[in-house]
C-alpha positions as CSV (number, residue, x, y, z in Angstrom):
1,X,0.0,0.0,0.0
2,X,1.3,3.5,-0.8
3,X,2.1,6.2,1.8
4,X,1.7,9.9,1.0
5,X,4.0,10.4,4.0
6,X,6.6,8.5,5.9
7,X,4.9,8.7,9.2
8,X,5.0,5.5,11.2
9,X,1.1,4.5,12.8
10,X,1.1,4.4,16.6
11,X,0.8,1.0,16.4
12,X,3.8,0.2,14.6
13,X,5.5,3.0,16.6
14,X,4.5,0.4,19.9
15,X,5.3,-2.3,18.0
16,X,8.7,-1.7,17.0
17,X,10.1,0.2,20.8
18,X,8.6,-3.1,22.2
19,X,11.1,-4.9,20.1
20,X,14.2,-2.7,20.7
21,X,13.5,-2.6,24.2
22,X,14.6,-6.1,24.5
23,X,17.9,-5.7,23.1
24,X,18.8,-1.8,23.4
25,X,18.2,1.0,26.4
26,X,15.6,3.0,25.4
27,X,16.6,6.5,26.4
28,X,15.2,8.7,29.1
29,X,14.3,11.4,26.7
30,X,12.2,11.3,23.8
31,X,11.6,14.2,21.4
32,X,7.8,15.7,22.0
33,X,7.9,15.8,18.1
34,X,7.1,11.5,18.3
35,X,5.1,11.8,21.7
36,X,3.0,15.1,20.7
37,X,-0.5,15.0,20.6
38,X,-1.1,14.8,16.8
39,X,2.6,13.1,16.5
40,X,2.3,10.1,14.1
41,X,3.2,7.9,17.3
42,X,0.1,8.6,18.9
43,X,-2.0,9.0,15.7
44,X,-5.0,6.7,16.1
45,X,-5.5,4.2,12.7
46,X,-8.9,3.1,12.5
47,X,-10.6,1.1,9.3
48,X,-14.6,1.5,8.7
49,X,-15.8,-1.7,7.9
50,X,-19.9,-1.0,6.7
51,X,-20.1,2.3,5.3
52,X,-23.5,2.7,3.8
53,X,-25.6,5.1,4.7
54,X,-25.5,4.8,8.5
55,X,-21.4,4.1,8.0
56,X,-21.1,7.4,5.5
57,X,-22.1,9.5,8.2
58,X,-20.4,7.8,11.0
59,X,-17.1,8.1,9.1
60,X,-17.2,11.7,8.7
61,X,-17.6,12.2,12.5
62,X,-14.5,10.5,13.0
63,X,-12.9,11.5,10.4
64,X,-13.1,15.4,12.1
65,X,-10.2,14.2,14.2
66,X,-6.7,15.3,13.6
67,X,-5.2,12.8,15.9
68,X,-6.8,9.9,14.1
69,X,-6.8,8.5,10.5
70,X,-8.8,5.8,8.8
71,X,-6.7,3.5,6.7
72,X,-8.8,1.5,5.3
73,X,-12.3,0.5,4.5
74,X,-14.9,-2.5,3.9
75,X,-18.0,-3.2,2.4
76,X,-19.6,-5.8,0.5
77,X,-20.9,-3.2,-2.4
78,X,-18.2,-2.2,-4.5
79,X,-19.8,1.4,-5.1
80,X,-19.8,2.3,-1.6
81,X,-16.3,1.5,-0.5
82,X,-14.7,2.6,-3.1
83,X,-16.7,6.1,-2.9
84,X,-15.3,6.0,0.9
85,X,-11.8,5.4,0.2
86,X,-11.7,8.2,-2.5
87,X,-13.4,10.2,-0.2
88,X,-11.1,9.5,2.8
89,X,-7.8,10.1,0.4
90,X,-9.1,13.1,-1.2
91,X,-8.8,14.2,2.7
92,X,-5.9,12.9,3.2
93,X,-4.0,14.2,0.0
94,X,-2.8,11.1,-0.8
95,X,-3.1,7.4,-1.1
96,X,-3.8,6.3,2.4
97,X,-6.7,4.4,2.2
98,X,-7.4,0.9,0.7
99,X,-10.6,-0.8,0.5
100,X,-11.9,-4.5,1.3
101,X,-14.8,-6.4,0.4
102,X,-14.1,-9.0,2.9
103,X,-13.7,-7.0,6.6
104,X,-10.9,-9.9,7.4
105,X,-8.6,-8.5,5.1
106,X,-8.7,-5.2,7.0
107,X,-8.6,-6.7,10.4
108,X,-5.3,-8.7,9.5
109,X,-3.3,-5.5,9.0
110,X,-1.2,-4.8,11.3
111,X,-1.4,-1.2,11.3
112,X,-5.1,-1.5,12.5
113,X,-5.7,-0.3,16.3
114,X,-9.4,-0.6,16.1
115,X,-12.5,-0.6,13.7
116,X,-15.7,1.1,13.4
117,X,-18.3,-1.3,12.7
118,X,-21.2,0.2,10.9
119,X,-22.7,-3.4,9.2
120,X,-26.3,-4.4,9.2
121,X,-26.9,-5.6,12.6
122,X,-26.4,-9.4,12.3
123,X,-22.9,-8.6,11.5
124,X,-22.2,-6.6,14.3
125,X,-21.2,-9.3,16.4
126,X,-19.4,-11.4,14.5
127,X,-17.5,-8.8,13.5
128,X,-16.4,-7.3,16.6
129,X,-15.3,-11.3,17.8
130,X,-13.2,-11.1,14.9
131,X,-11.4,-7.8,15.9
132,X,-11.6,-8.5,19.6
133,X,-9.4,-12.3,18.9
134,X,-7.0,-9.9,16.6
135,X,-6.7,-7.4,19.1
136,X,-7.8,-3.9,17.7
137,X,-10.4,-2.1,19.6
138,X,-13.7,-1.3,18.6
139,X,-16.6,0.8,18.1
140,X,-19.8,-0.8,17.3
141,X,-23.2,0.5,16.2
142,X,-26.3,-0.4,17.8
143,X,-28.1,-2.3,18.5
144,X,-25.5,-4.9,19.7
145,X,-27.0,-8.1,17.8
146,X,-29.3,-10.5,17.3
147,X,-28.5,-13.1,19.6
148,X,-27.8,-13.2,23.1
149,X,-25.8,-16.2,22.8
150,X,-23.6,-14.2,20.4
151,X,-23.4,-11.1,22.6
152,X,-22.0,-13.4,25.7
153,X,-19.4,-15.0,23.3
154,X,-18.4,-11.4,22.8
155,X,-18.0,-10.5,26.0
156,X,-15.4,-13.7,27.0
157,X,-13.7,-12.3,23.9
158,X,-13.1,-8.9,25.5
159,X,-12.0,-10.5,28.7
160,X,-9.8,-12.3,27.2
161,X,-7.8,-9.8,25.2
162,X,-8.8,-6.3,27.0
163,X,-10.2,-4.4,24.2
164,X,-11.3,-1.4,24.3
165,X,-15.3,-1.4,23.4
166,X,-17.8,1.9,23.0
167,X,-21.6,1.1,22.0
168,X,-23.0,3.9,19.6
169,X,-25.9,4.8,21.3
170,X,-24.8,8.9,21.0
171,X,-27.3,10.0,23.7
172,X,-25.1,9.5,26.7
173,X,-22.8,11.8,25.5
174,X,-25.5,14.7,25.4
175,X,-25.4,16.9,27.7
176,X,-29.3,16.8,28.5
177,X,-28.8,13.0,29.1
178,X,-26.4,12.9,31.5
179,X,-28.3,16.6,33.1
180,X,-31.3,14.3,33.2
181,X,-29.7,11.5,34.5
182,X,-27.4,13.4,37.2
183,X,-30.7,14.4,38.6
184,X,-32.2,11.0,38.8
185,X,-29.3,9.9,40.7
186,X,-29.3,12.8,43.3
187,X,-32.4,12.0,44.0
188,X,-33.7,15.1,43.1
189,X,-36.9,14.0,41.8
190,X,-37.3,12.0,45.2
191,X,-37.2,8.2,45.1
192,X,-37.7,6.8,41.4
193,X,-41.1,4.5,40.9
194,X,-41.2,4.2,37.3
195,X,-39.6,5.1,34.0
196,X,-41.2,5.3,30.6
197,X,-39.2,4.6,27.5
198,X,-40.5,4.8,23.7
199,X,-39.2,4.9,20.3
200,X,-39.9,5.3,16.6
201,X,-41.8,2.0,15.2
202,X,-42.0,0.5,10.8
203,X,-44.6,3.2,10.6
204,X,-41.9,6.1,10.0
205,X,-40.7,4.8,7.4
206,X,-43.4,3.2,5.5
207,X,-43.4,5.3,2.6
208,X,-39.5,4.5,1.8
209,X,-40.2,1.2,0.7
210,X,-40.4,0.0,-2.5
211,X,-43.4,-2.1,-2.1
212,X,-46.0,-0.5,0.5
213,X,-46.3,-1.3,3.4
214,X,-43.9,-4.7,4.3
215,X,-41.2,-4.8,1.4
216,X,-41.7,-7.2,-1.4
217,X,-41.4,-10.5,-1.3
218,X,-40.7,-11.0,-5.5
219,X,-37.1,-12.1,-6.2
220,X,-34.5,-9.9,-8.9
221,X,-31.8,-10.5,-10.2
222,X,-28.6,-9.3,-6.9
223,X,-27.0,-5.6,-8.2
224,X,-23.6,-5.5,-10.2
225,X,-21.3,-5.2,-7.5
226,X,-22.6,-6.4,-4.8
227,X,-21.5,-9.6,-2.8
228,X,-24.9,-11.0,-1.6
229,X,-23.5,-13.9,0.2
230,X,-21.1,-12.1,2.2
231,X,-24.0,-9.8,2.7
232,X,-25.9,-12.3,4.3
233,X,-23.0,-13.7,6.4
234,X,-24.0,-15.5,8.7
235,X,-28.0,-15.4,8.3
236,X,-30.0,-17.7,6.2
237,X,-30.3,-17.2,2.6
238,X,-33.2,-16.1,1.0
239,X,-33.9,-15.1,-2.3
240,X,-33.0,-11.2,-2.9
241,X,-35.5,-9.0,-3.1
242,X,-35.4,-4.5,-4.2
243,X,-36.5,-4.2,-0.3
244,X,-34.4,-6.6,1.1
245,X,-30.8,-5.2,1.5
246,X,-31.7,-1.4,1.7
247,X,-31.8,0.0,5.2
248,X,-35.1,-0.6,5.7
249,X,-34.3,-4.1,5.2
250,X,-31.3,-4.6,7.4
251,X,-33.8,-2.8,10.0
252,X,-37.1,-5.1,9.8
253,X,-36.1,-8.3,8.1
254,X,-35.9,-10.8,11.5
255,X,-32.8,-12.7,9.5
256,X,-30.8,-9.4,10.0
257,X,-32.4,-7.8,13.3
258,X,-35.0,-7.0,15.6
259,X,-36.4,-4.2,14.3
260,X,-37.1,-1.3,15.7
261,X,-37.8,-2.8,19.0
262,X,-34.2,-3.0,19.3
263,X,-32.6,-0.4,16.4
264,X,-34.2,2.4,18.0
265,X,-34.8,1.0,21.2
266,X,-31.5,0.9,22.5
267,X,-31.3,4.4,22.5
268,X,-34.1,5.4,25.3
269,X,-32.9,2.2,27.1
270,X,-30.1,3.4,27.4
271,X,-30.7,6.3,28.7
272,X,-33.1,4.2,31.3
273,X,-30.4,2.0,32.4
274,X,-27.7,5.0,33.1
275,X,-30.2,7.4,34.8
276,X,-30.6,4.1,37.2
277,X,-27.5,2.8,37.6
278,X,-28.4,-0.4,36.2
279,X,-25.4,-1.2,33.6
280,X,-24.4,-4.7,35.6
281,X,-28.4,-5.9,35.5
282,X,-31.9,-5.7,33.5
283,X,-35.5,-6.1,34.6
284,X,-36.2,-9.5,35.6
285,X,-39.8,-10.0,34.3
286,X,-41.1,-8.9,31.0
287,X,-44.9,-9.1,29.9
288,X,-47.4,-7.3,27.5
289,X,-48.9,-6.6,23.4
290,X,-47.6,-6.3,20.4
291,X,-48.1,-6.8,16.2
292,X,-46.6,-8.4,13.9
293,X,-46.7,-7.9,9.7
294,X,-48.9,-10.5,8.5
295,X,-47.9,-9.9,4.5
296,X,-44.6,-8.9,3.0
297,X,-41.0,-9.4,3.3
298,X,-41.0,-7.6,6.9
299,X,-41.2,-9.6,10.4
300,X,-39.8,-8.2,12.7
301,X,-42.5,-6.3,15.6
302,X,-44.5,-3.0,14.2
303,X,-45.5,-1.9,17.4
304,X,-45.4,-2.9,21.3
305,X,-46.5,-2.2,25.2
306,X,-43.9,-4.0,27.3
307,X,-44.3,-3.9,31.2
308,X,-41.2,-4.6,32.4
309,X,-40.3,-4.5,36.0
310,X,-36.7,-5.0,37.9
311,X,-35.9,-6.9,40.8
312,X,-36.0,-4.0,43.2
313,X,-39.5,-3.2,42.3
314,X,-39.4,-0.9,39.8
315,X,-41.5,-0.4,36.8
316,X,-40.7,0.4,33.2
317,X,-42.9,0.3,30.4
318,X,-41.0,0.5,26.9
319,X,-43.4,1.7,24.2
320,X,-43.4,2.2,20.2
321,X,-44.5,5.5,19.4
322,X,-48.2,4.8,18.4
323,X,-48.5,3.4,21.6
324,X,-47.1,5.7,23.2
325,X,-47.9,9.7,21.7
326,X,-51.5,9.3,24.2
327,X,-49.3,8.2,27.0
328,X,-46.7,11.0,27.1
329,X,-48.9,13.9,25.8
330,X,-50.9,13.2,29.5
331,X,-47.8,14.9,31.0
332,X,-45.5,16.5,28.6
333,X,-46.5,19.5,26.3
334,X,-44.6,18.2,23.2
335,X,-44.5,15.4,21.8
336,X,-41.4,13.7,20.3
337,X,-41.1,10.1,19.1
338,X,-38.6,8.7,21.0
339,X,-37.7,9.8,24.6
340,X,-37.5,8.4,28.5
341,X,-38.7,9.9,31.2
342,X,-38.4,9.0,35.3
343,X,-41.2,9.5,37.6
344,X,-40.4,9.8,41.4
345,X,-42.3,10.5,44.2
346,X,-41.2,14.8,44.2
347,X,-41.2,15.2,40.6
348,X,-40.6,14.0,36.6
349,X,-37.4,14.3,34.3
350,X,-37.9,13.9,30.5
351,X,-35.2,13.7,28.0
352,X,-34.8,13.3,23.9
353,X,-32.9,14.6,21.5
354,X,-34.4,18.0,21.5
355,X,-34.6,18.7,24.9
356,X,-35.5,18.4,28.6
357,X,-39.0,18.3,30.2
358,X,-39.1,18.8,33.8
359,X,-42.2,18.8,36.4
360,X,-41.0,22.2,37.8
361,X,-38.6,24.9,36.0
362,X,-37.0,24.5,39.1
363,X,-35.2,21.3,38.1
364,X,-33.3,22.9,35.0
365,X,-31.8,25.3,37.4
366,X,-30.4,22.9,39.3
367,X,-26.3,22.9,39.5
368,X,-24.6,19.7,41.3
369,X,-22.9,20.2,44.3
370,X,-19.2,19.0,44.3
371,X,-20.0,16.2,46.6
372,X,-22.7,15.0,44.1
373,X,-23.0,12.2,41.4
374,X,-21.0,13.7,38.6
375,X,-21.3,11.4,35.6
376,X,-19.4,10.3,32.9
377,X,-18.7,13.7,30.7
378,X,-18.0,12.3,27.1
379,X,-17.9,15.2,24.5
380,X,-18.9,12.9,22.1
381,X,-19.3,9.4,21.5
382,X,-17.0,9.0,18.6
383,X,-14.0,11.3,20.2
384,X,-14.8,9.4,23.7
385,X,-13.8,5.8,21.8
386,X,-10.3,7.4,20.5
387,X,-9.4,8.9,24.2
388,X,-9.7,5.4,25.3
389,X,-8.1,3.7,22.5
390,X,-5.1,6.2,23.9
391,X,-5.4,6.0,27.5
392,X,-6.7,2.4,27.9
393,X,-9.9,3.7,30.3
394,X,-13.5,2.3,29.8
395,X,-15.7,4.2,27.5
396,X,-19.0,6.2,28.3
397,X,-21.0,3.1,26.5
398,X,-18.6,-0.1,27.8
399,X,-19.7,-3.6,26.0
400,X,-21.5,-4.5,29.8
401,X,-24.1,-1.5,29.4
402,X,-24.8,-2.9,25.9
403,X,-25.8,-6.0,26.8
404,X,-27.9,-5.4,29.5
405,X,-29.9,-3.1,27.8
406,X,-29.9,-5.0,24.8
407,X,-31.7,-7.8,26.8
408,X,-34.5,-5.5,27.3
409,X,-35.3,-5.5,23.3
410,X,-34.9,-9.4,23.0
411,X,-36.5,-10.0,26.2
412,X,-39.3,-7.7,25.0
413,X,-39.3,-9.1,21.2
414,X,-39.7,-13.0,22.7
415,X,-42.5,-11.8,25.1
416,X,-44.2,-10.6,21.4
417,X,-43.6,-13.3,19.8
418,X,-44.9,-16.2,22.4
419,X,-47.6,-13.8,23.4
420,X,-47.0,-14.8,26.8
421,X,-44.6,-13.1,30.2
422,X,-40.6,-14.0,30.8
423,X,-39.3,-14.2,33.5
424,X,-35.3,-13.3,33.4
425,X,-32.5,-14.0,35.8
426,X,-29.7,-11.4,35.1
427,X,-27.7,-12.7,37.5
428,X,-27.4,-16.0,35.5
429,X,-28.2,-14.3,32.9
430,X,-30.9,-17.0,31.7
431,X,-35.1,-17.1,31.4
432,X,-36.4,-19.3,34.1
433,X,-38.8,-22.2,33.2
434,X,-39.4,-21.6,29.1
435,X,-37.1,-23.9,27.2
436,X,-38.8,-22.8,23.9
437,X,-38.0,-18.9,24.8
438,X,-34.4,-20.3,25.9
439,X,-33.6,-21.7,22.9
440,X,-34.7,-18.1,20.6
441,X,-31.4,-16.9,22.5
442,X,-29.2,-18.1,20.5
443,X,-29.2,-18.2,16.3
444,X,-27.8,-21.0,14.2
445,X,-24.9,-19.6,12.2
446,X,-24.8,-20.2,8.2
447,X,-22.1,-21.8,7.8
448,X,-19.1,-21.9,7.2
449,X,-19.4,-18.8,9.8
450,X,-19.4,-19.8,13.7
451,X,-18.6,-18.3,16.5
């Protein structure tokens, strides 16, 4: 591959004074020129490996970072990665990046500290085991998966090799989510009873698809350029279809994910589980209604009512937004689509992305004590992930808070599904007495993939 420069990556940098420090002093001083902050040894090399139209945009809010570089790029359509790399060298001034179809030709590079992984979410994570075993960090989209099974495999894998993970959730590095939260912890609303959490549902996006309102089910002839079985990875394979591998696709179709249930769901819970200090645990029982398409190529759930409630008592209902526009609008004088708010016994705290909703104006004005619960301060999720690549810290969104409030979706999507109440031990991290919603946590792997 061709350099523009001759600047040596911060892993090679590493690398190399590891080697010489066997055989040779290294000296007391170093020149600030290599240990600078924007010095090519601590330059951050990072590879995008999906970079569609949720990738694309991810990209260029790393790629805002002088102390960072991407190197290279993946993706199974031809069109889109090579449109990336141009885009990244025409940045760059020269030919720095090289693009993959197959993401394991970027994560055998040496050169690699750590990946973004912006795939359809039934690559997520066995993409992320693949980068964890070859040791680069990682940032990962949500929702984490679409197996349970999978996510636990992911977190031995992490264990095992101490990599450094951030979920890309966004919200908790907003400063009206961690406000909102910071005052849920103080107790400033009094002693929390219940929390409401709701997102968009299929309905927003209805009038994207080709075929109205569930995606067509017809097979076509797979697009010039695009590998369809290394698309499908892992997942069964099914005939291709115009709505199949679009967004909207890689959002509804149950081969590739949960839906919305979990794609946009992860973002209130999230918020849900940090405002309650809940990252090491998730509700233990799970029961109410949903829908399901009965006609076209999309399955995964339109629209829900979950009543969830944790060990310690305390209540959560996670809604779609159909469901839940009546609900909010009984207390809140805007409605937004997705959102979580906490009830307590003095008072409410309601958070989204444009803004915070308190019971009394009082609540906005509040400023923490020093002695208070000061939480994580991220200035953004993105720059968060390459501090910690750097400094070896946890992130603001560690692989632990993904998977607890991941289990919320699945728990949530298999209460659906049955049409009846689980019960979840997140201690063992297992449902108690349903063998048939036991064995939904896990998904058989196409192969020759496995875990």
């Amino acid at each position: 591959m061709q350099h523009s420069d001759n600047s040596v990556s911060r892993r090679q940098f590493l690398k190399q004074a590891s080697i010489t420090a066997g055989t040779l002093a290294l000296p007391s001083i170093v020149p600030a020129s290599v240990f600078g902050a924007n010095a090519p040894s601590q330059r951050v090399n990072l590879a995008m490996i999906g970079v569609g139209n949720r990738g694309s945009g991810v990209m260029n809010g790393f790629a805002q970072y002088d102390d960072l570089r991407f190197v290279a790029v993946s993706d199974t359509y031809q069109d889109r990665r090579e449109r990336a790399k141009a885009q990244l060298n025409k940045r760059y001034g020269g030919l720095i990046v090289k693009a993959y179809a197959d993401f394991r030709d970027v994560i055998k590079r040496d050169d690699v500290d750590g990946v973004v992984v912006c795939t359809p979410d039934h690559w997520h994570v066995p993409v992320a085991l693949y980068a964890a075993r070859a040791g680069k960090d990682m940032y990962v989209e949500k929702p984490l998966g679409v197996s349970m099974v999978w996510a636990g495999a992911l977190r031995k894998a992490i264990k095992r090799f101490g990599n450094v993970f951030q979920y890309g959730t966004q919200q908790r590095s907003g400063g009206n989510f961690r406000f909102a939260c910071e005052l849920v912890r103080n107790g400033y609303i009094g002693d929390i009873k219940r929390i409401e959490a709701w997102c968009p549902d299929i309905s927003e996006q209805f009038n994207a698809f080709h075929v109205k309102q569930y995606g067509s089910t017809d097979p076509v002839s797979v697009p010039k350029g695009l590998d369809y079985n290394m698309w499908t990875g892992p997942s069964p394979m099914r005939p291709y279809t115009v709505d199949r591998c679009t967004c909207y696709g890689t959002y509804h179709c149950y081969d590739f994910a949960l839906g919305f249930i979990a794609g946009w769901g992860a973002h209130p819970l999230d918020i849900a589980q940090w405002g309650m200090d809940t990252d090491h645990t998730s509700p233990v029982s799970y029961e109410g209604t949903g829908t399901l398409p009965t006609r076209g190529l999309y399955d995964t759930i339109s629209q829900w009512d979950i009543h969830c409630a944790y060990a310690n008592g305390l209540l959560m209902r996670f809604m779609s937004e159909r469901t839940a526009k009546s609900v909010v609008m009984t207390y809140r004088d805007k409605w937004v689509s997705h959102g979580t708010t906490f009830f307590g016994t003095e008072g409410w705290v309601s958070v989204d992305r444009t803004g915070l909703y308190t019971s009394s104006p009082t609540l906005k004005q509040v400023k923490l004590k020093a002695n208070e619960i000061h939480l994580y301060n991220s200035p953004a999720q993105n720059r968060n992930f390459v501090d910690c690549i750097k400094t070896r810290k946890p992130t603001i969104n560690p692989l632990e808070s993904a998977i607890r409030s991941d289990t919320i979706s699945h728990m949530s999507d298999l209460c659906v599904r049955l049409g009846r109440p689980i019960q979840w031990d997140p201690q063992k991290e297992a449902i108690i007495g349903d063998i048939q919603a036991t064995r939904l946590l896990n998904r058989t792997m196409r192969s020759p993939w496995s875990l």
